[in-house]
C-alpha positions as CSV (number, residue, x, y, z in Angstrom):
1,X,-10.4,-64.5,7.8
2,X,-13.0,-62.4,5.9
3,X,-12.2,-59.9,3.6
4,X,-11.1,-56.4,4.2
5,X,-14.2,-53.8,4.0
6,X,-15.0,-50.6,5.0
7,X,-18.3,-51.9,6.5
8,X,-16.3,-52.9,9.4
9,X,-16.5,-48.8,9.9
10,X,-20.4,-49.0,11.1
11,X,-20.0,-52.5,13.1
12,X,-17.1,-52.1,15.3
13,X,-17.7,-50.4,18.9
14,X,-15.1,-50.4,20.3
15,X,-11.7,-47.7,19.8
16,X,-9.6,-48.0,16.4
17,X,-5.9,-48.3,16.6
18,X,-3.5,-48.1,13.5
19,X,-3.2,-52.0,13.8
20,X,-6.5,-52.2,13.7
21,X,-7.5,-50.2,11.1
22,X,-4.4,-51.8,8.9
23,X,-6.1,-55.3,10.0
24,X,-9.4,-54.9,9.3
25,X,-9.8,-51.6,6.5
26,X,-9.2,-52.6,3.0
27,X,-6.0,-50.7,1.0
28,X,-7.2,-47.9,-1.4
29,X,-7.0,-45.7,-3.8
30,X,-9.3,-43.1,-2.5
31,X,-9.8,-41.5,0.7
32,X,-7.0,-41.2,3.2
33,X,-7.8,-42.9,6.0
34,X,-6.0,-42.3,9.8
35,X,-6.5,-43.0,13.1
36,X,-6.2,-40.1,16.0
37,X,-6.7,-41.1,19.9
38,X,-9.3,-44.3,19.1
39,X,-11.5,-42.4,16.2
40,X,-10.8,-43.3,12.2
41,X,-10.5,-40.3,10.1
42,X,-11.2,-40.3,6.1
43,X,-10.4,-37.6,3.8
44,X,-11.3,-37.1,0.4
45,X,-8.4,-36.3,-1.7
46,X,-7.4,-33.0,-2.5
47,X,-8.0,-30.9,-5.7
48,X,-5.9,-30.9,-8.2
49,X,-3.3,-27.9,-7.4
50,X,-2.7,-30.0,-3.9
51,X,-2.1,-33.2,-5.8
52,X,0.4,-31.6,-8.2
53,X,2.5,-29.7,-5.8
54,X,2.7,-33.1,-3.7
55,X,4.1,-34.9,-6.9
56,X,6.3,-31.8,-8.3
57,X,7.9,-31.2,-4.5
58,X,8.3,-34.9,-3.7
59,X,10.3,-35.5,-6.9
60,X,12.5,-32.4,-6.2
61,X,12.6,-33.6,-2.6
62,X,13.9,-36.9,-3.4
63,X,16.6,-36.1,-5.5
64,X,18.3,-34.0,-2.3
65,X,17.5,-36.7,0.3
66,X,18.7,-39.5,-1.6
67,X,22.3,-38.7,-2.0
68,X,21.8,-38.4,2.1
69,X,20.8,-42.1,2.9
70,X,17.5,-41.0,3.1
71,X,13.4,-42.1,1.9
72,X,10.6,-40.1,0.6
73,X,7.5,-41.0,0.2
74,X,3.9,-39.9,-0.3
75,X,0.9,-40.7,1.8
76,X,3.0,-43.5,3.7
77,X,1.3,-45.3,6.9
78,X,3.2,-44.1,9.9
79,X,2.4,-45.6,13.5
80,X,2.8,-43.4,16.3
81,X,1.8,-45.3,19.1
82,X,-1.9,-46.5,19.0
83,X,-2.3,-43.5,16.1
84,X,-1.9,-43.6,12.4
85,X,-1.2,-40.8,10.1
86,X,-0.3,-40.4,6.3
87,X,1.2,-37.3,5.5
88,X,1.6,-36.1,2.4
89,X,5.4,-36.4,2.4
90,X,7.6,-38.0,4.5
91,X,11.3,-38.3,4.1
92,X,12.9,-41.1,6.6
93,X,15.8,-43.2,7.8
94,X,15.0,-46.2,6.5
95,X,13.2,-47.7,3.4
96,X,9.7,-48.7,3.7
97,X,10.3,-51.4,0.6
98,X,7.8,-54.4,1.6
99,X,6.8,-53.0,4.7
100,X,2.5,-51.9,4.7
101,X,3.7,-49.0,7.5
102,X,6.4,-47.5,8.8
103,X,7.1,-46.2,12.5
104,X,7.3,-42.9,13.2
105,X,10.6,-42.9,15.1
106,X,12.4,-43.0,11.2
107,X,10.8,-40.4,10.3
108,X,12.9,-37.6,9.7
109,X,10.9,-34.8,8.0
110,X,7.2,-34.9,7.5
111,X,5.2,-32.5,5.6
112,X,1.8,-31.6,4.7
113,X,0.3,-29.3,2.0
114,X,-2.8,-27.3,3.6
115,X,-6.0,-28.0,2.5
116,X,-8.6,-25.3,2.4
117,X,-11.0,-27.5,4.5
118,X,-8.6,-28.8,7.0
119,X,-6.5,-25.8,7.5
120,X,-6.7,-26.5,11.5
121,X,-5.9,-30.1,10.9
122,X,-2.6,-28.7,8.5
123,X,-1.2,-26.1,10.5
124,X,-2.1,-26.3,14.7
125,X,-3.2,-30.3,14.9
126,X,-0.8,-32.2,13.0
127,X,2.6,-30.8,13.6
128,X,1.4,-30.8,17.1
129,X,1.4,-34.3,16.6
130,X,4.4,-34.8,14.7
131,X,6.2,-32.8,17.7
132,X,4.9,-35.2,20.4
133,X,6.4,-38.2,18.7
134,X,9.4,-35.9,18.3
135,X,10.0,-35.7,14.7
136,X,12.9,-33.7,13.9
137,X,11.5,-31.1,11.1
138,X,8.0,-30.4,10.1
139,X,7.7,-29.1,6.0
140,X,4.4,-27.2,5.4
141,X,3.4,-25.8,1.6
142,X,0.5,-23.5,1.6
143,X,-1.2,-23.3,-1.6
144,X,-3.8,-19.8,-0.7
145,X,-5.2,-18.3,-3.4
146,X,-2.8,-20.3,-5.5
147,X,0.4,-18.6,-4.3
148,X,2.4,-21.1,-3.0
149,X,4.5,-20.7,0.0
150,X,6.9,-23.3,1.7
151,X,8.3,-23.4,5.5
152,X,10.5,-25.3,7.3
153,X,10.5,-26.0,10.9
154,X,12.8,-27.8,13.4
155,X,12.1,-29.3,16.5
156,X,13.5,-27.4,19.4
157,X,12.8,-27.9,23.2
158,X,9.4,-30.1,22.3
159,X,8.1,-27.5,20.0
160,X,8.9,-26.5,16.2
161,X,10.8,-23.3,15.2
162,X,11.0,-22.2,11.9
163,X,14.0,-21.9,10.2
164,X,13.2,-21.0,6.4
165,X,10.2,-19.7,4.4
166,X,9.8,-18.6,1.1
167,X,6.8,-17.6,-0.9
168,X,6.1,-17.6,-4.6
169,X,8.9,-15.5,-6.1
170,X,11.5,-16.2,-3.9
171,X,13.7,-18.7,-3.2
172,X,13.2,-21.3,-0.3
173,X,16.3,-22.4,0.8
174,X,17.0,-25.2,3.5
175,X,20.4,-27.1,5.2
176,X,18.9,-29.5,7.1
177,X,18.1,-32.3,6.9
178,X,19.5,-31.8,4.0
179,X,20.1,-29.3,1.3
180,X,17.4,-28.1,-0.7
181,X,16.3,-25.0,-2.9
182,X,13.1,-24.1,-4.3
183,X,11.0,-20.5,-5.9
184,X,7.4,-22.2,-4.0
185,X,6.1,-20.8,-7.6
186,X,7.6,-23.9,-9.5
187,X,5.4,-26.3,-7.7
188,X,2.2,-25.5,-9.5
189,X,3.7,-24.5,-13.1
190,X,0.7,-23.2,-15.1
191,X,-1.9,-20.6,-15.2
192,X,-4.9,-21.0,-13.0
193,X,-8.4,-22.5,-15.4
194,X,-11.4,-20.4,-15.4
195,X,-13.7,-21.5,-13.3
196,X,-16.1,-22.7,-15.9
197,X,-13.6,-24.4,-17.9
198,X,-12.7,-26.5,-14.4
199,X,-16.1,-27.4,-14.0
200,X,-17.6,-28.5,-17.4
């Protein structure tokens, strides 16, 4: 069998699945890449503050779901159907030790932190998504003008709800799936770098 490449992107013509792209697309360090209704999707990693609050709420995260019988982890594969998504966290029912993907039906929470350039993809798209393939709570963390906000939303009737929201200064508090309390402003920890100290 040849090797895994992303030149396989250009050459195949017909639709992607997530077993095809987990078949044929090499793993990586780099770009997220998903597939949504036959297309491959690849995004560039976020900026820092993104990657930071992923790392500093998954930690958190996992010490609460734990004690519960329950898996976090960050940018896991997660079939749904033909469709393959990585969110940026996603706490589930069983491990994913050894496995290369995980189906969705264990997935008990998934979240996403909203990127400035996919902020349609973050908030309408994916937990419309994540609803179809009835997951039970959908975690979003909104970093907007560095000010972070957290909400929680369960999934009620085929659509989510929310159920708690906290921003910067406040306390986020959730009961299910688990219990879990948060200020949002603890995720990022430090003072924002001029812009031309960021960029040198």
């Amino acid at each position: 069998m040849p090797a895994k490449s992303f030149d396989v992107l250009g050459r195949r013509n017909e639709g992607w699945t997530a077993r095809a792209a987990l078949d044929l697309l090499p793993e990586n360090n780099g770009p997220r890449v998903e597939v949504l209704r036959g297309c491959v999707l690849v995004t560039p990693l976020g900026c820092v503050d993104r990657r930071v609050v992923q790392r500093e709420l998954g930690y958190l995260l996992k010490q609460a779901a734990r004690p519960m019988g329950l898996w976090l982890y960050h940018e896991v594969n997660v079939i749904s159907d033909t469709d393959l998504f990585i969110p940026d966290v996603a706490i589930l029912k069983l491990s994913g030790g050894g496995r290369m993907a995980m189906d969705i039906s264990h997935a008990v929470l998934l979240g996403e932190i909203v990127s400035p350039g996919h902020r349609r993809k973050d908030i309408i798209d994916r937990p419309r998504e994540y609803a179809a393939a009835r997951v039970p709570f959908f975690l979003r963390v909104d970093l907007r003008n560095r000010v972070p906000t957290i909400a929680l939303y369960e999934l009620t009737e085929g659509e989510y709800r929310p159920v708690a929201a906290a921003a910067a200064g406040t306390r986020f508090v959730m009961r299910e799936p688990f219990e879990f309390s948060i200020d949002p402003a603890d995720l990022l920890g430090e003072e924002a770098v001029p812009e031309e100290a960021g960029t040198s």
